[in-house]
N, C-alpha and C positions, 0 to 999 in steps of 0.2 A: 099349206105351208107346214116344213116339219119342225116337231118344236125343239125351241131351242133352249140348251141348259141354263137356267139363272135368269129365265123370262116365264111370264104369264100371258096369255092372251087375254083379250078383253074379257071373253065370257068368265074364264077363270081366274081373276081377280074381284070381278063383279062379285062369285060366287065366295072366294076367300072375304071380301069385306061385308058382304050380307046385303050387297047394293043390286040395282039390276045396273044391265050393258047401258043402258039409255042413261042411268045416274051417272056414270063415268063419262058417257059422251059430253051429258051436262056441266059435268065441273071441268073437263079440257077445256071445254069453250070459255069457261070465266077465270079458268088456269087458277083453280082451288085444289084440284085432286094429288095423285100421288103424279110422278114423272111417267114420264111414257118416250117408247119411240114410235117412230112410223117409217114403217118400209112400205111405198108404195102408197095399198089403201089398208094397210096391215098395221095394226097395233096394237106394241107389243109393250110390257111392263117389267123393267129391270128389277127384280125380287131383291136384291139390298137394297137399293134405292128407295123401293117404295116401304120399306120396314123402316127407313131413315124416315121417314114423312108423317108414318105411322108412327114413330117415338113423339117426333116432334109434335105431336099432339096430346101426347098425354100432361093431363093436367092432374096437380094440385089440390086435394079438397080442402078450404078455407075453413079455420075455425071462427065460429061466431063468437066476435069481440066480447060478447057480454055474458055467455058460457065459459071464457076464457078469465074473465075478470072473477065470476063467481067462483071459481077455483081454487082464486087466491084468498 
């Protein structure tokens, strides 16, 4: 298939998130991962989308209550 602009294939999202192909297959199946489409037996990863998914994960580091109190 030829690629298309503003998608990833599986190998090369596996490779942009530092995961293998097989971890991706894994969280489609529990529908954790980032979106995806499927053409066929093709799939493929809409690159806004999955940067929406990736924000959505970023978290917060929590200050410890009692480092925050000694402050004061």
């Amino acid at each position: 298939m030829a690629k298309m602009p503003g998608y990833s294939t599986e190998a090369e999202k596996a490779e942009q998130l530092g995961k293998t192909v097989r971890t991706l297959q894994y969280w489609r199946q529990k529908r954790i991962g980032p979106p995806f489409v499927k053409l066929g037996n093709t799939i493929l990863y809409p690159d806004d989308e999955s940067d929406k998914w990736l924000r959505a994960l970023v978290q917060q580091p929590v200050r410890s209550r009692r480092r925050f109190e000694a402050a004061l």
